[in-house]
C-alpha positions, 0 to 999 in steps of 0.5 A: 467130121468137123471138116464137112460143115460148110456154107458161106452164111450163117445160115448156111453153115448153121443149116451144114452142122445142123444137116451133119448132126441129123446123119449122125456124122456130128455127134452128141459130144462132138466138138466144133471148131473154133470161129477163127478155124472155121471162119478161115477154112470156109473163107467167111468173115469171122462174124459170120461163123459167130451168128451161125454158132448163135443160132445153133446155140438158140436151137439148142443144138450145141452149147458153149462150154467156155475155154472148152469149146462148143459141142453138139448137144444131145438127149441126155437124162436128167433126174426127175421128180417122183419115185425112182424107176426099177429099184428094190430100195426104199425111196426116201428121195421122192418128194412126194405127198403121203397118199393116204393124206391125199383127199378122196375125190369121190364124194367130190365127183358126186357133185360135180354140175353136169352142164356140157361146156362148148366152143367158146364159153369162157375158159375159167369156170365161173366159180372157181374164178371167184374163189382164186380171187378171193384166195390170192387177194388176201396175198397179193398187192396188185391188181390182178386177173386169174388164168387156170393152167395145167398145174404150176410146171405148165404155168412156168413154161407158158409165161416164159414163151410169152415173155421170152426169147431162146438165149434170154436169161432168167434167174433161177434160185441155186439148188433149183427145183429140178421142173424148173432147171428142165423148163429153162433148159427145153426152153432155151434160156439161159440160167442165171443161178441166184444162191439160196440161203436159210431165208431163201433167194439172196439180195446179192444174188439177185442184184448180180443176176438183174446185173446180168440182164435177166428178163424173167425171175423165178422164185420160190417164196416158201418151202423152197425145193429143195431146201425148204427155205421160206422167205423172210419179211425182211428179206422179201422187202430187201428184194422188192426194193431191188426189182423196184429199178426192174419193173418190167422183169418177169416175177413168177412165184411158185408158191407150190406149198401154199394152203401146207404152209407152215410159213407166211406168204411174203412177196417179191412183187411189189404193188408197182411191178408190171410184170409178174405172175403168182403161180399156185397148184392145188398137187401137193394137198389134191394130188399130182394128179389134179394137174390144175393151177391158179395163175394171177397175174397183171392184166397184159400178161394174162392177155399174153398167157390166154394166147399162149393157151389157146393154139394147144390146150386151149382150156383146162377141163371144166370137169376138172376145174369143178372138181377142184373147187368142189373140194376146195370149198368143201370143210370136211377136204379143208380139214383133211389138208389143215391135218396134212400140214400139221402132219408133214410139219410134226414128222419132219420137225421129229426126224430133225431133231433125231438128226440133231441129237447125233450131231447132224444139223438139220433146220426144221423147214418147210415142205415135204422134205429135208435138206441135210447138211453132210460132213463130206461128199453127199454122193458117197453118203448115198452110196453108203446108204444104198448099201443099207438099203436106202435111196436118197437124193443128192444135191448134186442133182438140183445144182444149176452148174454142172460144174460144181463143187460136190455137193454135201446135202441130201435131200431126204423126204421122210415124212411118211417113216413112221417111228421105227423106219425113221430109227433106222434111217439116222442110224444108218445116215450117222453110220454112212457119214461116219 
């Protein structure tokens, strides 16, 4: 098949392979020939056959795989957050929020303005911008502006295409929040994997992926996903003074947690760094549902976010914007989210425990699920829990390198078993590993 692709440019021989694959005559998984091979059959500089493979590559046509060659890439599934589709298993690998903590908004949609908004009206509704001021203000030390997108995923995405180029590389905490591996991906940016550890993103890690010549950085500062990790004031201090040399790498926080934190906020984004963005959404204590975010940002880069809006969506509901902050500013709502956290908190922090008492270790972090440590292949632990009836999420599937030893974590979301359920999971879980 390989022997059909011609041309005598790069673009040319790109346009070959790229024609090939639309027929279906390269397939996903076909492997290219090497530059040399390729360069010496269609008479071309060896260079030439490099720029074509680059610009496939940038396409997200083909990807390198090393000694192993380049292959034809294809629509593969990937894991996806939520409830898993068409199973009889109790899901304990959802992450999902608790419905029943979840605040109604009917009271809210009762007293929602009811003013029209038209073209060209300002895109943030003028109350909910003073609120997220005020909100982020107390946590971040620099001089910001205020975007409204839809939800933290979308946030990412738009920072990213108006800061980066396809083959740029971006640092990404290893395990990844799966949103996240996703966006890179689609993108076309290359991921550079920064370890996590029990205080969340590691200085070295960083230090060798800014060493690597990453443009943007994407962090989690608290209830990491999926560890659960929080960072340390000692650790982000560490982190900032190595981005002090890096003053114009993107930091985008996901402080996806925030108002069910149990941690403190601390920062990678120093008061001096001109490129950053604090992404926070209001999913885990409104709702996924309530596909809105708070994007603070430096000036430029708000500038750059608003022009990415507005070829597409060019603004998020008003409706929805009032709605959210009708909520947000309502004490009853508050009091509700303040019992939400104390809830995922308590029942966590118990079914540690449990796991401790029969010799499993399980830190009690934050967030809306566990990252169990296993004594072997995680994946044959979920086996053996499918078996009992239970579905759980390997940490296979939040790793950056496909490659990767097995992993032996589980990340279970358990919040929502009461007593008896939560018995039986780490009965069963000793059963499995044992």
């Amino acid at each position: 098949m390989s022997d059909e692709i011609t041309g005598t440019t790069a673009a040319d021989i790109a346009d070959s392979v790229r024609g090939l694959r639309d027929r279906g005559i390269l397939r996903p998984g076909s492997p290219l020939p090497p530059v040399r091979e390729l360069a010496a059959r269609l008479g071309v500089n060896r260079n030439t056959a490099v720029a074509a493979y680059r610009q496939l590559a940038q396409a997200g046509l083909v990807v390198s795989r090393g000694r192993a060659g380049t292959v034809v890439t294809g629509h593969e599934s990937v894991p996806q957050e939520g409830y898993a589709a068409d199973t009889v298993l109790r899901d304990v690998g959802t992450g999902n929020p608790d419905p029943r903590l979840i605040p109604d908004p009917s009271p809210a949609l009762m007293n929602i303005a009811s003013r029209p908004v038209l073209y060209g009206e300002p895109v943030i509704d003028r109350g909910l911008d003073e609120w997220a001021r005020t909100w982020v203000a107390a946590d971040l030390d620099a001089e910001f502006r205020v975007t409204i997108t839809s939800g933290a995923v979308d946030a990412v995405e738009r920072l990213l295409a108006q800061a980066l180029m396809r083959d740029d590389a971006v640092a990404l905490e290893d395990p990844c929040f799966l949103a996240s591996i996703h966006t890179v991906r689609l993108g076309g940016y290359r991921a550079i994997a920064v370890p996590v550890d029990e205080q969340g993103m590691t200085v070295d890690g960083l230090r060798a992926a800014l060493d690597a010549g990453v443009r943007a950085v994407i962090c989690t500062p608290r209830a990491q996903n999926p560890t659960g990790a929080s960072l340390t004031a000692e650790r982000a201090a560490a982190l900032r003074a190595v981005l002090a040399d890096h003053p114009y790498v993107l930091i985008i926080e996901d402080d996806h947690f925030s108002m069910l934190s149990q941690r403190p906020y601390e920062s990678l984004i120093g008061p001096d760094h001109r490129r950053f963005a604090l992404v926070r959404s209001v999913s885990k204590f409104l709702g996924p549902d309530m596909c809105l975010a708070v994007a603070a940002t430096d000036a430029e880069t708000a500038d750059r976010l608003a022009m990415r809006l507005s070829p597409g969506t060019t603004w998020v509901s008003h409706l929805l914007q009032r709605l959210a902050l009708t909520q947000l500013t309502d004490e009853a709502v508050t009091a509700e989210v303040a019992a939400a956290a104390a809830h995922y908190a308590e029942r966590n922090a118990a079914f540690s425990a449990r796991l401790r008492d029969h010799g499993i270790p399980a830190p009690t972090s934050d967030g809306l699920s566990l990252w169990v440590e296993l004594p072997q292949s995680a994946r044959i632990v979920a086996e053996r829990l499918m078996r009992r009836g239970w579905l759980a999420r390997t940490g296979d599937e939040f790793a950056l390198d496909d490659r990767a030893e097995p992993s032996h974590h589980l990340r279970l979301t358990v919040h929502d078993l009461d007593d008896q359920d939560a018995a039986t999971l780490v009965a069963d879980l000793v059963a499995a590993v044992r």
